[in-house]
C-alpha positions as CSV (number, residue, x, y, z in Angstrom):
1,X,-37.2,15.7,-1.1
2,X,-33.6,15.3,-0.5
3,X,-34.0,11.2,-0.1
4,X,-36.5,11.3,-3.3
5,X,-34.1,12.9,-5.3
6,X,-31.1,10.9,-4.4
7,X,-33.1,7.5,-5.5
8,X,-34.1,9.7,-9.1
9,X,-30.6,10.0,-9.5
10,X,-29.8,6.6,-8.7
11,X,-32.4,5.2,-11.3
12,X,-31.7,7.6,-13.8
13,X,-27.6,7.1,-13.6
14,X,-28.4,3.4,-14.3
15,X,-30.8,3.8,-17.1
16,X,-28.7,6.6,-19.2
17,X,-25.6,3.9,-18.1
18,X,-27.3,1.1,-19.5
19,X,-28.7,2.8,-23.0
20,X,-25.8,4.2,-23.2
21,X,-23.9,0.9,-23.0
22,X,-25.7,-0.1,-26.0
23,X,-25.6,2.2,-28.4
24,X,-22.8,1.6,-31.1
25,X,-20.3,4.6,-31.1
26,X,-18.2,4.7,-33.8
27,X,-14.2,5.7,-33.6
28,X,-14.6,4.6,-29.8
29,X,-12.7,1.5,-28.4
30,X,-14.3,-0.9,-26.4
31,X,-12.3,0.3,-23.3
32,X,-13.3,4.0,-24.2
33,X,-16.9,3.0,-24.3
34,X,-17.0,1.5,-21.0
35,X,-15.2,4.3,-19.5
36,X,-18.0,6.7,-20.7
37,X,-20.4,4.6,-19.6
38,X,-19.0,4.2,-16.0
39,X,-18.2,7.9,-16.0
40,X,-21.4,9.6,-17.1
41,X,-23.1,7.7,-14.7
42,X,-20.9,8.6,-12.0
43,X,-21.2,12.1,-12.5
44,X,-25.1,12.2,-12.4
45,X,-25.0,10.2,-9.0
46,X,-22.8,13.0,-8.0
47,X,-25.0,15.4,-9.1
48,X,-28.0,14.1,-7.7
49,X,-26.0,13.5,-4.3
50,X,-27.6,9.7,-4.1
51,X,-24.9,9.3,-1.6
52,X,-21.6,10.2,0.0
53,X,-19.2,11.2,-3.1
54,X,-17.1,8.8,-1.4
55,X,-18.7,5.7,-1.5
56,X,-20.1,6.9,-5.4
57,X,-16.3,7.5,-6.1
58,X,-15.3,4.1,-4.5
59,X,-17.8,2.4,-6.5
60,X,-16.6,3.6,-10.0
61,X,-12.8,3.0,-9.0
62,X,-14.6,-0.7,-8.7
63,X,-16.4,-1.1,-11.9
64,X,-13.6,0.5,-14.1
65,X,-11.2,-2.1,-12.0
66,X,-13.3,-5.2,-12.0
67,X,-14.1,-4.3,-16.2
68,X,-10.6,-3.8,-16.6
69,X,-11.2,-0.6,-18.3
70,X,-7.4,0.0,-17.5
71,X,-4.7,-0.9,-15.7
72,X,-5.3,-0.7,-11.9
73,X,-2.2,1.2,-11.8
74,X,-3.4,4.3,-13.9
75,X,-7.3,4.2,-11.9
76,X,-5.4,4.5,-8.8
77,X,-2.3,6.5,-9.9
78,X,-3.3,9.2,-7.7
79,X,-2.1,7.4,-4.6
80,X,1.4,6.8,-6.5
81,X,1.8,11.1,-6.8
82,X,3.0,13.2,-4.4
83,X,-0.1,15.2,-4.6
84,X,-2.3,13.0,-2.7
85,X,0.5,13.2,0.0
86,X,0.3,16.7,-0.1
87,X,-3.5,16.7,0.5
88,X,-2.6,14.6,3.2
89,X,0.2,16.6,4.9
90,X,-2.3,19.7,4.3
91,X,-5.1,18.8,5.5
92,X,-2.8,17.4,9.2
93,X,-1.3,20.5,9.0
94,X,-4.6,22.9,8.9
95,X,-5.7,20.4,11.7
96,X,-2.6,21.5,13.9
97,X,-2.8,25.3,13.7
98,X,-6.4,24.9,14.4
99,X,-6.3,22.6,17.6
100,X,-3.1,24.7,18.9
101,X,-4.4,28.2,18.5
102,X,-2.5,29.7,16.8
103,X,-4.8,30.5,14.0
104,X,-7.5,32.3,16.3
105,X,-4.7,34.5,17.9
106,X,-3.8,35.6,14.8
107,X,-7.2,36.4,14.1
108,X,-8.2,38.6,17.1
109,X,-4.5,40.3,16.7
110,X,-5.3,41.4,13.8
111,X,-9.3,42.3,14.6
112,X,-7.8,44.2,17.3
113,X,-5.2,46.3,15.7
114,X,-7.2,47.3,12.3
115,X,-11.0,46.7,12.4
116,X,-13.0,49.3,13.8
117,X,-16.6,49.4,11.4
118,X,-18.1,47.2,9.0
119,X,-16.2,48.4,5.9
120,X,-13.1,47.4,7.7
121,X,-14.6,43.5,8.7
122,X,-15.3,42.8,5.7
123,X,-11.7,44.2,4.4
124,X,-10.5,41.8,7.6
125,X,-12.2,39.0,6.1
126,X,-10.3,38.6,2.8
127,X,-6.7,39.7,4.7
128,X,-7.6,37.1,7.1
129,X,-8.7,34.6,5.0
130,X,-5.3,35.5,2.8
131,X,-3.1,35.1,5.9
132,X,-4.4,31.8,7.0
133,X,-4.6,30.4,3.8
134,X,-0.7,30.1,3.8
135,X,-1.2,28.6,7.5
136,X,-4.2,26.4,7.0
137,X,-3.9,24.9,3.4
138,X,-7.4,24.0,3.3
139,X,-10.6,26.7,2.6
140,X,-13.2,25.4,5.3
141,X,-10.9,24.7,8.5
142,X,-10.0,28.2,7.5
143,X,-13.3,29.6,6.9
144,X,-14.6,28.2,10.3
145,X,-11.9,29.8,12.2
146,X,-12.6,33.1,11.0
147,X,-16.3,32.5,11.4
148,X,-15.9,31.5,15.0
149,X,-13.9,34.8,15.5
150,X,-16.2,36.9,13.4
151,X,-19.2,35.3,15.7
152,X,-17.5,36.9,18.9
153,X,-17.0,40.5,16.8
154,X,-20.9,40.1,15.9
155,X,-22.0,39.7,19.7
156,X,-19.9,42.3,20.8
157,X,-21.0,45.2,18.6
158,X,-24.6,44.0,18.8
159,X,-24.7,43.5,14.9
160,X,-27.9,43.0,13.5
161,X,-28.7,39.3,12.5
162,X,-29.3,40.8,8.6
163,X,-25.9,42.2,8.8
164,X,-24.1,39.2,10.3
165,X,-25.7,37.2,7.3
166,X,-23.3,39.5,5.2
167,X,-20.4,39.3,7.4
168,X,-21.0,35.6,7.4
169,X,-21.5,35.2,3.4
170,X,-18.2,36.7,2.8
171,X,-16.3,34.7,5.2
172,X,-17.5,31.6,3.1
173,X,-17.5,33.8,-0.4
174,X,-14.1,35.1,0.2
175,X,-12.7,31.6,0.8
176,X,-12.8,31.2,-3.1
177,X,-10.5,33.3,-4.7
178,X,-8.0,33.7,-2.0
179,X,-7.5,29.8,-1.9
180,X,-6.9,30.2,-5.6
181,X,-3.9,32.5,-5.0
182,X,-1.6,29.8,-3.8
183,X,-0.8,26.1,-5.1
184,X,-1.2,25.5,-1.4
185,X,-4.7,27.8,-1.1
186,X,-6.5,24.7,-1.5
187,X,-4.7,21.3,-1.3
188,X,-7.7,19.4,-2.6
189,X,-8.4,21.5,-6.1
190,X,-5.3,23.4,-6.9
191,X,-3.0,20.3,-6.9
192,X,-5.1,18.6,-8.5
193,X,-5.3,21.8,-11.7
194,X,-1.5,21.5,-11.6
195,X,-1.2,17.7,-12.1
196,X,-4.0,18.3,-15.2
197,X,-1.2,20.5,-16.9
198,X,1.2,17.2,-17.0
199,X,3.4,17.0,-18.6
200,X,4.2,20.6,-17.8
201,X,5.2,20.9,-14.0
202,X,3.8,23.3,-12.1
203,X,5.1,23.8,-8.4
204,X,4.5,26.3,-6.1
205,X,6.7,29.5,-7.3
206,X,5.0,28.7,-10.9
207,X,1.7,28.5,-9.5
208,X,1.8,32.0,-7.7
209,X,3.8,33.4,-10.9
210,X,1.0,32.2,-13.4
211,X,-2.1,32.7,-10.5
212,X,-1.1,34.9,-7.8
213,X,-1.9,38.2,-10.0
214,X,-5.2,36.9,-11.3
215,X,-6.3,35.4,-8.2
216,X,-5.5,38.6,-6.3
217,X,-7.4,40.9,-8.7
218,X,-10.6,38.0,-8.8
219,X,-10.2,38.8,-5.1
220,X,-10.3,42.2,-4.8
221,X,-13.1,42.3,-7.7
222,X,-15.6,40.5,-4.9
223,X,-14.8,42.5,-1.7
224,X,-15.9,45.2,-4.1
225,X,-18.7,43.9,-5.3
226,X,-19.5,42.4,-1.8
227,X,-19.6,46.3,-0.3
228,X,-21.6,47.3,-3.0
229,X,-23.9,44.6,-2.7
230,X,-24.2,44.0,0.6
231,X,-24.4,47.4,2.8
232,X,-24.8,47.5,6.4
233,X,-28.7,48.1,7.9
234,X,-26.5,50.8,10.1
235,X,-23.2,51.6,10.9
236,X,-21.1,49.6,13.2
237,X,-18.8,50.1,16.1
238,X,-16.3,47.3,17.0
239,X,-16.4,46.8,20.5
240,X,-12.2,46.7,21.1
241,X,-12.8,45.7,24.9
242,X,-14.3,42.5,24.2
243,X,-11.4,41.6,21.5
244,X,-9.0,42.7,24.2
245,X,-10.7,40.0,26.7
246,X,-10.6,37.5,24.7
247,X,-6.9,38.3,23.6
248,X,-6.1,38.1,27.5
249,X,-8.6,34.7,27.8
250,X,-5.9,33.2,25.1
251,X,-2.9,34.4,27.6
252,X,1.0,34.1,26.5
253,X,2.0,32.0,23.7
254,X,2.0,28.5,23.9
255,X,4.9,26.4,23.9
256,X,2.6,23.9,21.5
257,X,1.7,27.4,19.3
258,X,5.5,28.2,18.9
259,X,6.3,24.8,17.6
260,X,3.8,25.1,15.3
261,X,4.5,28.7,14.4
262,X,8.0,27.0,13.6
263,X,6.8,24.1,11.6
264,X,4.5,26.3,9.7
265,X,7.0,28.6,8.7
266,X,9.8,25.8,7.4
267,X,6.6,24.3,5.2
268,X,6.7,28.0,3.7
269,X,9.7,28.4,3.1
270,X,10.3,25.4,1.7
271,X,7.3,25.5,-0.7
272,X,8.4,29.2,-1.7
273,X,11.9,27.4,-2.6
274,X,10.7,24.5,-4.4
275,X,12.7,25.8,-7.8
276,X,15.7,26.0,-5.4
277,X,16.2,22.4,-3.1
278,X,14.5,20.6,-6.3
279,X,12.0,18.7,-3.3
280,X,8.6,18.1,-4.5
281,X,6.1,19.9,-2.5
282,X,4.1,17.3,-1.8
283,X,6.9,15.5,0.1
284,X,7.5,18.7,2.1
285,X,4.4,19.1,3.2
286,X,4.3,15.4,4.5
287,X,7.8,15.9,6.0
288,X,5.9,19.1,7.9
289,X,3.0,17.4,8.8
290,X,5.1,13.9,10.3
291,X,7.7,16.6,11.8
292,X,4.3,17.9,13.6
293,X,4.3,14.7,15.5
294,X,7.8,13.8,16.8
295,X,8.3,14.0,20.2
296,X,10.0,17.2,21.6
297,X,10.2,19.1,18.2
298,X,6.9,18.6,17.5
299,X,3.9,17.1,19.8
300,X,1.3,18.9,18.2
301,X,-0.1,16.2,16.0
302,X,-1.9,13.5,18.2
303,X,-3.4,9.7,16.9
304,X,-6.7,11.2,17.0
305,X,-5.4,14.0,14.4
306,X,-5.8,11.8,12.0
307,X,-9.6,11.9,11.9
308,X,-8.8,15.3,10.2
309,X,-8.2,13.8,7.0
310,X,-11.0,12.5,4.8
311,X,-10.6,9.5,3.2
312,X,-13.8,10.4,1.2
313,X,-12.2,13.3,0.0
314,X,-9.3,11.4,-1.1
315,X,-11.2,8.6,-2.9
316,X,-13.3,11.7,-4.6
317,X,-10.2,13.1,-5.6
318,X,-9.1,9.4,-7.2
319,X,-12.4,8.9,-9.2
320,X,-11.6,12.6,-10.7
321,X,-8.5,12.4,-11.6
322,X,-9.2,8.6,-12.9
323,X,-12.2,10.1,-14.8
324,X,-9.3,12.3,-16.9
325,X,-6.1,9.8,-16.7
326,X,-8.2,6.7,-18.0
327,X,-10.1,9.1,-20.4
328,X,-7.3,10.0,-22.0
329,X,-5.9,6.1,-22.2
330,X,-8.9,4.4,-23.8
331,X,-9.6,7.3,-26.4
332,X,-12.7,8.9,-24.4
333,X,-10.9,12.1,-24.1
334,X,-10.6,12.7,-27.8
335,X,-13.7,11.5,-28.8
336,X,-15.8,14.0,-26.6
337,X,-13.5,16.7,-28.2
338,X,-14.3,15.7,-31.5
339,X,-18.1,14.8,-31.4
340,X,-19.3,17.7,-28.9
341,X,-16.6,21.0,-29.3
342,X,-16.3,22.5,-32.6
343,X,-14.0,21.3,-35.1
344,X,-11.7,23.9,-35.3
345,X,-10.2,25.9,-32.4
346,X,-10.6,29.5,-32.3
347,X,-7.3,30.8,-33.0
348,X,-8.0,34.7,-31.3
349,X,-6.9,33.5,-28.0
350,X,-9.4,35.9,-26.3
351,X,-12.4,34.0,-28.1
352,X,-10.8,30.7,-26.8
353,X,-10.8,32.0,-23.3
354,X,-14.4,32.8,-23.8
355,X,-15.0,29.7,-25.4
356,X,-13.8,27.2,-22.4
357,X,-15.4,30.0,-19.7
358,X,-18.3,29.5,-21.7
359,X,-18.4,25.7,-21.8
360,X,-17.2,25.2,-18.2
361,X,-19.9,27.3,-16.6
362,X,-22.5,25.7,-18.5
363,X,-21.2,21.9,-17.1
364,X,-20.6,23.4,-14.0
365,X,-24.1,24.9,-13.6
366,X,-25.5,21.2,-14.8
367,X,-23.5,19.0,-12.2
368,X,-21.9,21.2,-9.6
369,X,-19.7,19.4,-8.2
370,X,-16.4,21.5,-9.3
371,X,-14.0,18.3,-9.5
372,X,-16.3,16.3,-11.4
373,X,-16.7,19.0,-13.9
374,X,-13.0,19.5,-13.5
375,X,-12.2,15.5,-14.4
376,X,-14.9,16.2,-17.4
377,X,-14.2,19.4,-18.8
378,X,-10.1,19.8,-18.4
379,X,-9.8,16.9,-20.1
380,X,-11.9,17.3,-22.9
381,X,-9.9,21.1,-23.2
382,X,-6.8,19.8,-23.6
383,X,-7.4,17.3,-26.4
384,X,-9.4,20.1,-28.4
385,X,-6.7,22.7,-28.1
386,X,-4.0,20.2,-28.9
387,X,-3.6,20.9,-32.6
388,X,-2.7,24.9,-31.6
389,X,0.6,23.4,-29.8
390,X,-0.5,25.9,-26.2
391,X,1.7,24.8,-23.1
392,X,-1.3,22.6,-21.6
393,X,-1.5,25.1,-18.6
394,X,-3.3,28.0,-20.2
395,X,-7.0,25.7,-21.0
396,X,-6.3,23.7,-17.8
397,X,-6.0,27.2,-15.8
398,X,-9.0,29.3,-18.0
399,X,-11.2,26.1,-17.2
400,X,-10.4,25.9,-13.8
401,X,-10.9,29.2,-12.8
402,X,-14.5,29.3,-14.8
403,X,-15.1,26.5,-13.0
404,X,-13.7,26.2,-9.3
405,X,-14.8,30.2,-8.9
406,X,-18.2,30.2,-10.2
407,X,-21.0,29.1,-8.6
408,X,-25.4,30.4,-8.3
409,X,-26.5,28.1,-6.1
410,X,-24.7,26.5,-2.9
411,X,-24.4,22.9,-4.2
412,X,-21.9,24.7,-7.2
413,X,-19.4,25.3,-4.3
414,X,-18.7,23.5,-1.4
415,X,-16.4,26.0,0.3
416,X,-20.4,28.0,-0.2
417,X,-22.4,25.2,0.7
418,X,-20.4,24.0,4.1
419,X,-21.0,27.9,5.1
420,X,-24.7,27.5,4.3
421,X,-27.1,27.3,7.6
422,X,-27.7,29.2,10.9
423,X,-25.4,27.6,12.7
424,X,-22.9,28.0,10.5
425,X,-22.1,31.2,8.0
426,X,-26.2,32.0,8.4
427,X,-26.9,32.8,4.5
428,X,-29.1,30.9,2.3
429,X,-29.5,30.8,-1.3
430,X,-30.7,34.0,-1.3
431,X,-27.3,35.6,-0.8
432,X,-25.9,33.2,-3.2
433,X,-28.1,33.9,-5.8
434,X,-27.9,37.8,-5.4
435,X,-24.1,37.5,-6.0
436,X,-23.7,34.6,-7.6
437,X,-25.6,35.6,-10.9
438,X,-23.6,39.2,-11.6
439,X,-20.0,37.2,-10.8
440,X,-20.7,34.8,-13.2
441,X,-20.1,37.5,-15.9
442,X,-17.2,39.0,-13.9
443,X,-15.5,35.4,-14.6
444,X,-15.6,36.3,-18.3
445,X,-13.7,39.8,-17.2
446,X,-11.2,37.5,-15.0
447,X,-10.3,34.7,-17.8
448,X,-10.7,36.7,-21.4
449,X,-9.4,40.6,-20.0
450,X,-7.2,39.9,-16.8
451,X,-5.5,36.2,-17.4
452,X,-4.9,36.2,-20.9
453,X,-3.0,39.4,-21.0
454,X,-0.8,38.4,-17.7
455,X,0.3,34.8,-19.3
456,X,1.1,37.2,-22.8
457,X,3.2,39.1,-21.1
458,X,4.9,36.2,-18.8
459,X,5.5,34.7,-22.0
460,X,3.2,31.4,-21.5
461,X,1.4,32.1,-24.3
């Protein structure tokens, strides 16, 4: 099924491609034309999965290159940002408090000292999960870790496999929102949100001022709805001894763990500071991450830790942001706007908020893939709302959020679908579905009751 559908999607990319090709569209340039072409197509091989989003991405970096859609250096101006050097530096970084520990002692500390039933797991679950995520900048590193440590709490209290489904959906679930908290949550989306809102600058104190309160109440909205939900088949008794043996199997604090307790800290510090030393966070976290690896201060980082860094990922990340960047050059941008949104903006700002949730859910529930609908839909946002003179950060943020936290199937969310499978987070659709269909109305609470009335009153509106 899987291998049928990816050679549909292939075929049906190249045929929309090519009739789309020619068809005569008026008010669009030549370079705009192609750009649609190259990108529509794109997004339905990405949608059908017809093969690695890295090699899809690499091939449309080609074709808008080799056409000369645009200038190579706007399709590959990602690489020429810090923010694909902070991906980078995250992504090394989340690799070193894995491989030294110092994430899963954190974890059973913390198990050990305030988890005792399955109320307070899945409570320990989204504190975890909002811990780490300022160690381990990157959702699924983090989401396995706590999984591996949640496996061990599981066996020991003799859970019930229907009950460690739940415990495993919310480690995966929870991943969302909290990553969504910090500019530094999730180094491959969020950065990626902030560089949309150009030529605004939005670093890491901005982020958490214009997010942090929205993300934290999105968050606290699906741990609710996640006990609700999702009770226990009985109750549960932690089993404290077995946490205490595996504490003892860790023994003292490494000297490899303190270094990287250290490192870890600076990198927080200076990304809480970034309004102060004026350093782009993106350069710090590379500094952290290349600090990792000096002899004697850091030795945590080995040759091999590069494998931790997709290159995939980062060529994904390219096509999406190229998708936007040369969209906006050659006039496709504006021409979506124009011929598919309305032609005048709703000026109540909470039926705009509905408006973009609306219109970002519905992409998102057609392709999936949240930073191709990201690279579609932000665009497309900010050229329609441009007449109301809004700091571009308010549609970039309402779409974002409608987009990056929704999701009904696994395939919406990756941070879902990596926890999908029993040897992984154990759930299936079925869990997905089950919460995935009521929260897609709570994002409508989130954007149109909770964001818009915190950016009023922080004056961004």
């Amino acid at each position: 099924m899987g291998k049928n559908k990816g050679i549909i999607g292939f075929i049906l990319g190249i045929i929309i491609g090519l009739v789309l090709y020619f068809i005569n569209i008026p008010g669009l340039s030549y370079e705009g034309h192609l750009c649609l072409v190259f990108s529509l197509m794109t997004v339905i091989f990405w949608a059908f999965g017809i093969a690695q989003p890295g090699y899809t991405s690499g091939l449309y970096l080609l074709l808008l290159a080799v056409f000369k859609v645009a200038q190579p250096t706007l399709i590959f101006s990602t690489w020429t940002t810090s923010m694909m050097y902070l991906i980078i530096g995250a992504y090394l970084i989340a690799t070193a408090v894995k491989e030294s520990g110092l994430g899963e002692r954190i974890a059973y500390w913390y198990i050990s000292q305030y988890v005792t039933n399955f109320k307070s797991i899945i409570i320990s679950i989204f504190v975890l999960t909002f811990i780490l995520s300022l160690l381990i900048p990157h959702p699924w590193p983090r989401a396995f870790l706590i999984m591996s440590v949640m496996a061990v709490v599981v066996k020991s209290a003799n859970i019930p496999r229907e009950d460690a489904v739940k415990i495993g959906f919310t480690v995966f679930t929870a991943s969302i929102p909290v990553s969504m908290i910090f500019l530094t949550g999730d180094a491959s989306i969020n950065p990626l949100a902030a560089a949309s809102c150009a030529p605004e600058t939005v670093g890491w104190m901005e982020w958490f001022k214009i997010m942090g309160l929205p993300m934290t109440v999105t968050s606290f909205i699906t741990m609710f709805m996640i006990l609700f939900m999702f009770k226990p088949s009985r109750e549960v008794e932690v089993n404290k001894n077995e946490i205490a043996r595996k504490r003892v199997e860790l023994g003292s604090m490494t000297a490899q763990e303190k270094r990287t307790a250290f490192w870890v800290i600076m990198a927080i510090i200076l990304w809480m500071t970034d309004t102060i030393h004026g350093i782009d966070i993106g350069w710090v976290t590379l500094f952290i991450a290349v600090m990792m690896a000096m002899p004697k201060i850091g030795g945590i980082l080995t040759p091999g830790s590069w494998s931790g860094v997709p290159v995939q990922t980062l060529l994904f990340l390219t096509a999406a942001v190229a998708i936007g960047r040369v969209g906006g050059a050659t006039g496709m941008n504006t021409w979506i706007a124009q011929t598919f949104l309305p032609g005048t903006v709703p000026e109540n700002m909470f039926v705009l908020a509905a408006f973009i949730t609306v219109v970002s859910i519905v992409i998102h529930l057609c392709f999936g893939s949240v930073i191709a609908v990201m690279g579609i839909v932000i665009p497309a946002m900010l050229a329609f709302t441009k007449p109301m003179g809004l700091t571009s950060i308010i549609p970039v943020m309402i779409a974002y959020t409608a987009i990056n936290a929704h999701f009904i199937l696994p395939f919406h969310n990756l941070a879902i679908l990596v926890g999908t499978g029993e040897e992984n987070g154990m759930y299936t659709e079925k869990e997905t579905i089950k919460f995935g269909l009521p929260f897609t109305l709570v994002l409508f609470i989130i954007t149109c009751i909770v964001e818009i009335p915190w950016w009023k009153a922080i004056g961004l509106w």
